[in-house]
KELUM-555199 format. One record per residue (C-alpha): x, y, z; residue in one letter. Coordinates in steps of 0.5 Angstrom, whole numbers, plus 500, padded with zeros to 3 digits. Example, Ala and Ser with C-alpha at 12.3 -4.5 7.8 and 13.67 -1.06 7.14 Angstrom:
525491516A 527498514S 
This chain:
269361864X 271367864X 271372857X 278374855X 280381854X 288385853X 289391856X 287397852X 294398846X 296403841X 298402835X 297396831X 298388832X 305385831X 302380825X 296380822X 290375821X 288378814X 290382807X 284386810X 286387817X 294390815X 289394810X 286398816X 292399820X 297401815X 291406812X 290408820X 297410821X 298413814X 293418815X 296419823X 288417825X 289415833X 285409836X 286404841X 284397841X 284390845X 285383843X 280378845X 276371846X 271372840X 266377840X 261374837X 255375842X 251379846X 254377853X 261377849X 260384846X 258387854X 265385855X 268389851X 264394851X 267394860X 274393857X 273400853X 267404856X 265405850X 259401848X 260396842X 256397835X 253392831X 255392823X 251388819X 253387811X 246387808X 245385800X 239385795X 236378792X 241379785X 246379791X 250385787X 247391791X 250391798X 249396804X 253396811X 249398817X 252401823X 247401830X 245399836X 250392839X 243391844X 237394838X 233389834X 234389828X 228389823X 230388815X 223391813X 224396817X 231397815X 228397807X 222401809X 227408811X 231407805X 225407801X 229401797X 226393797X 227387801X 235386803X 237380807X 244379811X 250377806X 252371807X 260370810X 262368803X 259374800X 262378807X 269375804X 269378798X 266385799X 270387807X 274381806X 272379814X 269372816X 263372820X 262376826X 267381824X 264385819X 266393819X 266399817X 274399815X 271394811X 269399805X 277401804X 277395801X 277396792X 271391792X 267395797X 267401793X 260401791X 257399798X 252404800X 255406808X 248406813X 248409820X 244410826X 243418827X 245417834X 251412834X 254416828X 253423834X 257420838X 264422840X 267415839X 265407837X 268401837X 269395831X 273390830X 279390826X 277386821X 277379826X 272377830X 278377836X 281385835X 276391836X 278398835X 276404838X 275410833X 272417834X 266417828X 269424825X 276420825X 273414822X 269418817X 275422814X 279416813X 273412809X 273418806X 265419806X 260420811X 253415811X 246416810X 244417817X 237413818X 234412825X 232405828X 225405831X 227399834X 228399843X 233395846X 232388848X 
């Protein structure tokens, strides 16, 4: 079965799956920030992530909502799509105690987006204001990432210095020790 992925498009989609998907593209077009995207089976997986890594040629990144054990602190982690990710790790660079991934209900509540859709447009949203923004010094020096917008279906490429200007802050910037898979 072959994995379905649109042509590159401007612009944003006709409807919108969700308050928080019409958030991200009005905010982008208010701020007349370009970016391109595609539609697409979801992209939930690895495999599935290579695929939309081909359609752009530009290599996906992984976000990770991450929360404390009060589940009243959180931390949005932007890295390597291909990199293991180890939360003791994660703790350790941050000098901050045991985090462990959010769970959708919570990913709901603070980005507003189902599981395997979380994103850094997520922090426009009033409920994110206090979510600290984290990102892999590599994968914020490049030129351009993609994320989804929102849905696990729709992905945006972003250059990083347009995605920090519209978020209006820059993340903590720590290093993934971790090697590829």
């Amino acid at each position: 079965m072959s994995f379905y992925t649109s042509e590159i498009m401007t612009g944003s989609p006709a409807s919108f799956k969700s308050d928080t998907q019409r958030l991200i593209y009005e905010s982008l077009e208010k701020e007349g920030i370009p970016f391109t995207r595609i539609e697409s089976d979801p992209g939930i997986s690895m495999d599935d992530c290579l695929n939309i890594d081909k359609a752009f040629g530009i290599e996906t990144v992984k976000t990770i909502l991450l929360t404390n054990r009060q589940k009243n602190k959180f931390w949005l982690y932007v890295t390597h799509a291909r990199k293991p990710f180890i939360t003791k790790e994660f703790g350790a660079s941050l000098q901050i105690p045991r985090v462990s991934f959010a769970d959708e209900e919570l990913m709901k509540k603070v980005l507003g987006t189902p599981h395997g859709a979380a994103t850094p447009f997520g922090l426009l949203r009033p409920e994110a204001s206090d979510v600290t923004f984290v990102m892999d010094k590599d994968v914020a020096a490049r030129e351009k990432i993609v994320i989804t917008d929102g849905d696990p279906c729709g992905f945006i490429a972003i250059a990083n210095s347009d995605l920090f200007k519209l978020l209006r802050r820059s993340p903590i910037l720590i290093e993934n020790p971790a090697t590829s898979c």
